[in-house]
KOLFI-93496 format. One record per residue (C-alpha): y, x, z. Coordinates in steps of 0.25 Angstrom, whole numbers, padded with zeros to 4 digits, always signed. Each point is the difference from the previous one (the first is absolute). Layout:
BEGIN
YXZ;...
END
This chain:
BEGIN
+0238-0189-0038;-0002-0004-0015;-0014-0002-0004;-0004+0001-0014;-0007-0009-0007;-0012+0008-0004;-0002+0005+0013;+0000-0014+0004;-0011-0004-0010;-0007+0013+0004;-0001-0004+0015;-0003-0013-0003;-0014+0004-0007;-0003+0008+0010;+0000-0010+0012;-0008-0009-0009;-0011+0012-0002;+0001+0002+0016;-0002-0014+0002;-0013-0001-0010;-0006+0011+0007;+0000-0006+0013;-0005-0012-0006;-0012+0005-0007;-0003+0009+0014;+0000-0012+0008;-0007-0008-0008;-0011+0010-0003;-0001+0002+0017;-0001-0015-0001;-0010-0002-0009;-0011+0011+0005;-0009+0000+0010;-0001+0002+0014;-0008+0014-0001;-0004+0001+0013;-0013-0011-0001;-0004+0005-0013;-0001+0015+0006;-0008-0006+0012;-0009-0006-0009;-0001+0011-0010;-0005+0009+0013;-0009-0010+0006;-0005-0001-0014;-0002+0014-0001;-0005+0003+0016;-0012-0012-0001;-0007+0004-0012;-0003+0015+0004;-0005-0008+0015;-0009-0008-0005;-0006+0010-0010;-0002+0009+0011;-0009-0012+0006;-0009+0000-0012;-0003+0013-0003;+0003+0010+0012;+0004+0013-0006;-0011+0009+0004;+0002+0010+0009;-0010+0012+0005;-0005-0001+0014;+0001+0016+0007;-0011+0006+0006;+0001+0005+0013;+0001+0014+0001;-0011+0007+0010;+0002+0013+0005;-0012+0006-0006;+0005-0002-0013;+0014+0003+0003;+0002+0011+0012;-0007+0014-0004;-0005+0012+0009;-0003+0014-0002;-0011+0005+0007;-0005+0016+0001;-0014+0000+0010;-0007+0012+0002;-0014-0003+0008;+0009-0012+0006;-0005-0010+0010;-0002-0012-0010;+0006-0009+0012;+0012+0008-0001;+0004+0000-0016;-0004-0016+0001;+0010-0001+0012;+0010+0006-0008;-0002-0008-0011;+0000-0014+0007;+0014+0006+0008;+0004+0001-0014;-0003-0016-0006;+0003-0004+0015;-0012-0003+0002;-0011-0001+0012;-0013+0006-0001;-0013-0004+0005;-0013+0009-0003;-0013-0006+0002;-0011+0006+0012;-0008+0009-0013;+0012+0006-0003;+0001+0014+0002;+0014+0003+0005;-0001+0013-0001;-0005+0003-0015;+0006+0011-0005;+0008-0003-0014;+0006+0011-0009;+0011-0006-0011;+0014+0002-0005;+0009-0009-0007;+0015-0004-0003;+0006-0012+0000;-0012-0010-0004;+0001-0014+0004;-0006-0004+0013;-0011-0008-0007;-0003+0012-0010;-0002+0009+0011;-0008-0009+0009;-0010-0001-0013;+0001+0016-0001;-0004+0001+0015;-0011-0011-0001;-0005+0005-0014;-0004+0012+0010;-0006-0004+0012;-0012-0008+0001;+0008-0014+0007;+0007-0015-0004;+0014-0002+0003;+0008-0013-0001;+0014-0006+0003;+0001-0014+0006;+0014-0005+0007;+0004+0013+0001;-0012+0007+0004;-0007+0013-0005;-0014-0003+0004;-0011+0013-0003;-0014-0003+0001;-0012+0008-0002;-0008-0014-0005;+0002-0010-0011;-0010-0013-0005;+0000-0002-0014;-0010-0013-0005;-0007+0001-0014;-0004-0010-0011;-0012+0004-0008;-0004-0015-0004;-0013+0005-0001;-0011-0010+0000;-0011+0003+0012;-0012-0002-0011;-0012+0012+0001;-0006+0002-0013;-0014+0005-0005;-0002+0005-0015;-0014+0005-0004;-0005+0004-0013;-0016+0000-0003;-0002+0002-0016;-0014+0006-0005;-0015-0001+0007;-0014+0005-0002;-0005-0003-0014;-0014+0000+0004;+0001-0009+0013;-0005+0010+0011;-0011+0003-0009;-0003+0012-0007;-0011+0002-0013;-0008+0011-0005;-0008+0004+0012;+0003+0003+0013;+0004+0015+0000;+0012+0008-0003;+0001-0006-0016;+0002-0014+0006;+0013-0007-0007;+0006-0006+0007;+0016-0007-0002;+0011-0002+0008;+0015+0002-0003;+0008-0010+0009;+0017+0003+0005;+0003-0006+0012;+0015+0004+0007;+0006-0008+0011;+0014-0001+0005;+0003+0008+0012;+0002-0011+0013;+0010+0008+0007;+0009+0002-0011;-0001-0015-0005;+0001-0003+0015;+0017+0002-0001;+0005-0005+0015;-0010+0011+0004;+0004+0012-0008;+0015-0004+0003;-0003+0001+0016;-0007+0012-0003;+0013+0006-0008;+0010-0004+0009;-0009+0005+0011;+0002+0014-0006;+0016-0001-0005;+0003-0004+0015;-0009+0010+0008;+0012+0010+0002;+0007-0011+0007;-0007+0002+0014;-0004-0013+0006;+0013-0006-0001;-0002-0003-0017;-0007-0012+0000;-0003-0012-0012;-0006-0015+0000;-0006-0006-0015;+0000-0013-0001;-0010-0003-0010;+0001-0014-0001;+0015+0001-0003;-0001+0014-0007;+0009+0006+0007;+0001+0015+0009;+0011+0001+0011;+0003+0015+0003;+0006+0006+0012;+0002+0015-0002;+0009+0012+0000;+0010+0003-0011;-0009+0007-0009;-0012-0006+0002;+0006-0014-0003;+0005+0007-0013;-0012+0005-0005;-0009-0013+0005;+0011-0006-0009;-0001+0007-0012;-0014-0001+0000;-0001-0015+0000;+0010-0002-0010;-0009+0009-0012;-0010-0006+0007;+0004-0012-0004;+0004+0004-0015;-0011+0002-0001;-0007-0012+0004;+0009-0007-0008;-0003+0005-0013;-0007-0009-0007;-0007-0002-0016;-0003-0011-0008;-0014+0003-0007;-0001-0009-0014;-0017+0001-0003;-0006-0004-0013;-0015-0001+0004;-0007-0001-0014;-0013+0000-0009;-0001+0005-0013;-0013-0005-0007;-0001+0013-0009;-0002-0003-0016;-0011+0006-0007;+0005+0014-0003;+0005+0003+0014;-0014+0000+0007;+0005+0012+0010;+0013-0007+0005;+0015-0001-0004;+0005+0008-0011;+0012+0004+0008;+0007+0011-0010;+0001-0013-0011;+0006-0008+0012;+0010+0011+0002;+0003+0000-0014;+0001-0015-0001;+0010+0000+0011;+0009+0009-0009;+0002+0015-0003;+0009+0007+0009;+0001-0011+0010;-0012+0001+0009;-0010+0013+0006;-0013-0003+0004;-0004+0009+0011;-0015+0001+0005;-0008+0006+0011;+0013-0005+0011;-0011-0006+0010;-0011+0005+0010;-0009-0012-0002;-0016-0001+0004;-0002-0004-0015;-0005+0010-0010;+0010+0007-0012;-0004-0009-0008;+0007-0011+0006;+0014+0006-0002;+0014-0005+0007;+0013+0001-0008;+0014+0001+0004;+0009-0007-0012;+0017+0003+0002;+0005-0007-0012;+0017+0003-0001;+0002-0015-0006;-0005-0008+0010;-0013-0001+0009;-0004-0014-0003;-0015-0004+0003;+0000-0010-0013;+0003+0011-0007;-0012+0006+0003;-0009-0011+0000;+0005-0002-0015;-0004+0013-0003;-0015-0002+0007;+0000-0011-0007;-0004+0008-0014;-0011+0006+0009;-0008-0013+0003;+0001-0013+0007;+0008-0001+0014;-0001-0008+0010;+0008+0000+0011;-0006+0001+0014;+0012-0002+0010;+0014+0004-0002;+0005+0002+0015;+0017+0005+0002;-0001+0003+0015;+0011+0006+0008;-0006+0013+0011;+0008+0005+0011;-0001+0016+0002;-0016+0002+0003;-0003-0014+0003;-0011-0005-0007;-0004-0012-0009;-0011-0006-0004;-0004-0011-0012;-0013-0007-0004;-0002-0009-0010;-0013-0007-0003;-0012-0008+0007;-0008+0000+0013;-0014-0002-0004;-0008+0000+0013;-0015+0004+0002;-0011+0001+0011;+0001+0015+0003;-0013-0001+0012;-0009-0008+0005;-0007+0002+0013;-0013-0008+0005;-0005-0003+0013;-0013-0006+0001;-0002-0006+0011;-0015-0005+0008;-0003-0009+0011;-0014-0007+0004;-0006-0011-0006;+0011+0000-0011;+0001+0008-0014;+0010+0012-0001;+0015-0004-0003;+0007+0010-0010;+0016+0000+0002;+0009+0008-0010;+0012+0007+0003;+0009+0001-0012;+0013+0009-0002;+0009-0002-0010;+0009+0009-0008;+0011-0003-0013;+0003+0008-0011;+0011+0000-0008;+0001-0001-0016;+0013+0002-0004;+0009+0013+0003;+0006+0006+0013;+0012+0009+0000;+0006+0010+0010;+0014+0007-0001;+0005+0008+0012;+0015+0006-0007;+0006+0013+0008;+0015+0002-0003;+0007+0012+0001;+0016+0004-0001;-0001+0003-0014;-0006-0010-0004;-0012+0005-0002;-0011-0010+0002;-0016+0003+0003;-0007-0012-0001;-0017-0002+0004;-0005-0010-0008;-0014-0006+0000;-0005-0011-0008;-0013-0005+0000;-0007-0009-0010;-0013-0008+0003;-0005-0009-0010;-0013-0010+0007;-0010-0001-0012;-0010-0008+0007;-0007-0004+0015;-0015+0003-0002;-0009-0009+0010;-0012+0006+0008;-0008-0006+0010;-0003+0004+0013;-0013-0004+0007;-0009-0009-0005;-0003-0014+0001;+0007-0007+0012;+0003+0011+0004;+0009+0005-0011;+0015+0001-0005;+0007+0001-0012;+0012+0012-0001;+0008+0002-0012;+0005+0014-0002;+0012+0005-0008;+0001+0007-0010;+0013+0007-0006;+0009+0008-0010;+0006+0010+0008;+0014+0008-0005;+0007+0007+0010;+0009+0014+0002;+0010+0006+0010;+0010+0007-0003;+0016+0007+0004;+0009+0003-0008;+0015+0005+0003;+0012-0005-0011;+0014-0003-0004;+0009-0013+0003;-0003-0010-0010;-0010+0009-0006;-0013-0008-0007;-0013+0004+0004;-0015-0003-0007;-0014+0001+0005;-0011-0001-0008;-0014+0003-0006;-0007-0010+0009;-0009-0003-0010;-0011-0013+0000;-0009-0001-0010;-0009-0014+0001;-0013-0004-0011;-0001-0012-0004;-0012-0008-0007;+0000-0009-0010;-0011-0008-0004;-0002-0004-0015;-0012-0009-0004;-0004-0011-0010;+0001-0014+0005;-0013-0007+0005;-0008+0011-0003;+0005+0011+0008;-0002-0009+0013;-0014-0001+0000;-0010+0008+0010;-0005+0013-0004;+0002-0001-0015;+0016-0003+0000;+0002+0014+0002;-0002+0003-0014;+0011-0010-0004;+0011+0006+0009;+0008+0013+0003;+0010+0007+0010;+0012+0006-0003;+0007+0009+0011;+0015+0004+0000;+0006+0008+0008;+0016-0004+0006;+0007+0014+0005;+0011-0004+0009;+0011+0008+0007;+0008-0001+0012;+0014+0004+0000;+0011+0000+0010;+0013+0000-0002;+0012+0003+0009;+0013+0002+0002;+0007+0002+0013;+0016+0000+0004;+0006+0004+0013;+0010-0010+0004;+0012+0006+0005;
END
């Protein structure tokens, strides 16, 4: 066999290209890596960093609730003057349930109802809703009872109050002038109003309620207050406990309610041209046209209509500096107190400012005598005080509409001077200082608005003053100084204004 030479050239190439494959094969499988560990690693790597993530921050997952039969199972139920024992029996069957009615049940009460598929807590409302008894499920246990105790939280304090109002007296002191007959004058206009005790007594009239709300129940409704703690437990029917219930919840709405009362007590010392009392139209206009109405004649006062009462609603704002600005172009004013006090609901509040003067009031004498000595003359003496400055009542009533009627009295006393007299004589006397005083004085109510601003006035004061004008030396001697000095009197007018503006707090 006869080979070429090109052939031979041919298969000499491709042995050499055989044999360079194979080389560079084997040294690639050579040269890499055994995979195997880097693998391992990679999916070590990959499985530790998920583990300990999941270590610090657990994923969240939703814990289930329990499914109970009441809510799950349903029943249908079609009673005709059925036995109540019978459709509750089919009903617990139902859920799975056991059923236990308390000794007041009546077994037998005949129930008229129709449904369809209703779950058995739906139905078991629809049955109670109807009949007068308390169910409950406790470890699997329908229990009935014709009974339930509910306690009550009136925080309440255990305080009786006593508000009395006395305004007014007889003018002529129990005396009368102009003979004895039928024409006597005679003066005496005097309010005097006093709270009811029995309402203000509140445990009271809340025994005497609950009495009543629980009379139906037989003997077996019963109730224990608690003053001291301020709480009533209530053991009663269905309905009964239901409407004791509702009626200490709005019972206590509307204890609740409460109003902050800001008072301006004032005095206006009236300028020359405004001798009869507060020009009241120029204060209106002062205040700004179309942002304030004055409305008079609002109260039942025992003052004439001459002393007028005003109800100011200004759309701006109701600010008390505003208005004292504005009496401020009427005359001088001095402020007399300026109480912000905050009322419960038809509790009340008193304020008094001024000074305690005290004075003998009485004196009793005993005289007393035994032999061989002189008489011996003992005195007794009582003592009063009176006050010069002012004292303030507010007793606030508060609606659901906000609707507040509010029973003010303020009284004004002025001590001019404690005149002595002296009782007995000689040894056996006693010196007594008597008082005498300015008296301003009114009561009045009044119903408003939240945040409405209220002013009383026309408690006018009018006070003479002498001045005495004389040459020097020569109008201090006896007798003939007279002619060298004079008097001047001046009158001061002064008017008593009171200014309020109350807020319910919600």
């Amino acid at each position: 066999m006869v080979i070429s030479n090109r052939y031979k050239a041919g298969l000499i190439c491709l042995l050499i290209a055989v044999t360079a494959v194979i080389s560079c094969s084997t040294a690639q499988i050579a040269n890499t890596p055994d995979p195997i560990p880097e693998i391992s690693s990679f999916r070590e790597d990959v499985h530790q960093e998920p583990l300990k993530s999941e270590i610090d921050t657990p994923e969240f997952v939703p814990a289930r609730e329990s499914s109970s039969p009441l809510s799950t199972k349903t029943v249908s139920v079609a009673a005709l003057n059925t036995p109540l024992r019978e459709v509750l029996y089919t009903i617990a069957e139902t859920a799975n349930l056991n059923l236990v009615l308390g000794r007041d049940v009546d077994p037998e009460l005949p129930i008229t109802m129709t449904f369809q598929d209703l779950t058995i807590e739906n139905a078991l409302e629809i049955i109670f809703d109807s009949v007068d008894y308390f169910y409950s499920v406790k470890d699997n246990i329908l229990i009935v009872s014709a009974l339930s105790t509910e306690m009550f939280e009136l925080g309440h304090p255990s305080v009786i109050q006593d508000y009395k109002i006395s305004v007014g007296g007889d003018i002529l002191s129990g005396t009368s002038s102009g003979g004895t007959g039928e024409s006597a004058i005679k003066g005496d206009v005097s309010l005097s109003s006093s709270s009811d005790k029995d309402a203000y007594d509140f445990w009271k009239a809340l025994e005497g309620t609950l009495e009543t709300l629980l009379s139906t129940g037989g003997a077996q409704s019963s109730f224990v207050v608690n003053r001291m703690t301020g709480t009533v437990v209530v053991t009663a029917a269905k309905k009964d406990l239901e409407k004791t219930a509702n009626y200490i919840e709005t019972l206590k709405n509307v204890l609740n309610r409460q109003v902050i009362v800001e008072a301006r007590i004032v005095e206006v010392q009236l300028s020359e041209g405004l001798k009869y009392g507060i020009n009241w139209t120029a204060v209106g206009e002062w205040l700004g046209t179309g942002t304030t109405t004055i409305g008079t004649n609002l109260f039942n006062s025992i003052v004439s209509d001459s002393s007028p009462s005003f109800q100011i609603s200004m759309t701006d704002n109701d600010n008390l500096d505003l208005v004292l600005r504005a009496l401020q172009e009427q005359g001088d004013v001095k402020t007399l107190s300026n109480p912000r006090v905050n009322i419960m609901n038809g509790q009340t509040s008193m304020l008094s400012v001024g000074r305690n003067t005290t004075f003998i009031s009485r004196v009793e004498t005993t005289t007393t005598t035994s032999e061989g000595s002189a008489p011996v003359t003992t005195f007794t003496v009582d003592t009063n005080s009176i006050l010069s400055g002012i004292i303030f009542g507010l007793v606030p009533y508060i609606n659901s509409d906000k609707e507040i009627t509010l029973t003010i009295t303020p009284i004004v006393t002025n001590l001019v001077a404690l005149e002595a007299e002296t009782i007995g004589t000689g040894g056996n006397s006693v010196e007594i200082k008597l008082p005498t005083v300015d008296l301003r004085e009114m009561s009045t109510t009044v119903k408003i608005m939240d945040g409405q601003l209220i002013i009383i006035g026309g408690l006018i004061d009018k006070k003479e003053t002498l001045r005495e004008n004389k040459i020097p030396i020569l109008g201090s001697i006896p007798f003939i100084g007279k002619a060298f000095k004079s008097v001047d009197k001046s009158y001061e007018n002064t008017e008593l204004i009171i200014m309020l503006i109350p807020r319910v707090i919600s």
